[in-house]
C-alpha positions as CSV (number, residue, x, y, z in Angstrom):
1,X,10.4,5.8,9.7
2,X,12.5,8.0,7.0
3,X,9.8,11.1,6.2
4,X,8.0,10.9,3.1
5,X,9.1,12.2,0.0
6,X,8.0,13.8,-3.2
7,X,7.8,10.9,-5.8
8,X,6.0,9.1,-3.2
9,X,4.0,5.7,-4.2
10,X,2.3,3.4,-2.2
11,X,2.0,-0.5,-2.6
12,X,-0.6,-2.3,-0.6
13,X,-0.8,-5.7,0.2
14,X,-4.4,-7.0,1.3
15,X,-5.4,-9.4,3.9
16,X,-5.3,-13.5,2.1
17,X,-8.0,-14.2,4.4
18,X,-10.6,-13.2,7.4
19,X,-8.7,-15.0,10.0
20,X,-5.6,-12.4,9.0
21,X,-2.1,-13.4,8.3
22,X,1.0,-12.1,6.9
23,X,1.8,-13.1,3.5
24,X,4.7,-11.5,0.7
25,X,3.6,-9.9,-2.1
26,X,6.7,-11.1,-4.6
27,X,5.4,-9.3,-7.4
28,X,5.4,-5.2,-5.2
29,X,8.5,-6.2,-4.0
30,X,9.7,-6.9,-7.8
31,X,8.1,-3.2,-9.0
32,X,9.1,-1.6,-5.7
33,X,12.8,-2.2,-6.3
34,X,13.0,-1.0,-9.9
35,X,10.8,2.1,-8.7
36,X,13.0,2.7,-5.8
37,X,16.1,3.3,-8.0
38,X,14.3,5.3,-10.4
39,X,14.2,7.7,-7.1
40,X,10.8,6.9,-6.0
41,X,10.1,7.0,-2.6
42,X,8.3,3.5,-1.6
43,X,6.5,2.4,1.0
44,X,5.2,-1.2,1.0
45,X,2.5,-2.3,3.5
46,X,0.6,-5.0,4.6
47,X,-3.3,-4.4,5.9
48,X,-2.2,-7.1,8.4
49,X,-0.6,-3.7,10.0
50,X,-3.3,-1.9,10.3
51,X,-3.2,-0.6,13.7
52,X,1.4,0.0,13.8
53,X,2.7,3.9,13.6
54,X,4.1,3.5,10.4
55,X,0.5,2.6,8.8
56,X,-0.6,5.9,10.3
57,X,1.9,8.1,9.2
58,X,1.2,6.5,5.7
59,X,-2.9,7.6,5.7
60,X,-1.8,10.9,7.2
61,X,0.4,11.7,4.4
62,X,-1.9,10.1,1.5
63,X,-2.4,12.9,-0.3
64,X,1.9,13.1,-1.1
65,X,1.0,10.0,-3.2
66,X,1.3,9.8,-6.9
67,X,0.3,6.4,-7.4
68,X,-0.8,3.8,-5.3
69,X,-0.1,0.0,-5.9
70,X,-2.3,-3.0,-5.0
71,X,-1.9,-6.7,-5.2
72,X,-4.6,-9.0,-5.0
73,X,-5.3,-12.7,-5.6
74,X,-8.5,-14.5,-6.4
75,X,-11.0,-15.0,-2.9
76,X,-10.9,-12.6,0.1
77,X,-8.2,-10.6,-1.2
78,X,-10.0,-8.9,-3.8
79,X,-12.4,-7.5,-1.2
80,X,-9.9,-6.6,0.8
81,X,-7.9,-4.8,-2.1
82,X,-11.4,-3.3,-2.7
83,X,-11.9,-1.5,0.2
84,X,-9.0,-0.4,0.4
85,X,-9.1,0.8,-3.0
86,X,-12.1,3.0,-1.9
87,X,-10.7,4.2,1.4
88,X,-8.0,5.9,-1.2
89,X,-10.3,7.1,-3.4
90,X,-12.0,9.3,-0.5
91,X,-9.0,10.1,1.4
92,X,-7.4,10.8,-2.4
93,X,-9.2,11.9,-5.4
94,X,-6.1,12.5,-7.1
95,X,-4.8,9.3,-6.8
């Protein structure tokens, strides 16, 4: 994984279900691009990855963010997005 930048903004995508499962996110791949060539450095993830390197190196360098991103649907998703949302806020004040 590239190291992390200044303009750094995270987009999260939250678990659909319990059970777990990997599913796109059409509209953070949309805002991604369009940040991306505004020279922001991106980094997409899925809470399906939870446990991979690339998710920790993310949470280590949290507080580089400027803005973090996430998508949610109606059901399990929005708790999901939720906790997540408060795992930020503790690891992040800023953000």
């Amino acid at each position: 994984m590239k190291p992390i930048r200044g303009k750094f903004v995270l987009l999260f995508i939250p678990q659909p279900s319990k059970a777990g499962r990997r599913t796109p996110s059409l509209g953070l791949w949309a805002i991604s691009t369009f940040l991306e060539k505004e020279g922001y450095d991106i980094r997409l993830v899925h809470a399906y990855d939870r446990e991979s390197e690339e998710y920790t190196e993310i949470w280590d360098n949290l507080d580089k963010a400027i803005c973090v991103g996430i998508s949610s649907m109606t059901g399990y998703q929005i708790l999901d997005g939720l906790k997540f949302a408060e795992f930020i806020r503790r690891k992040n004040k800023k953000v």
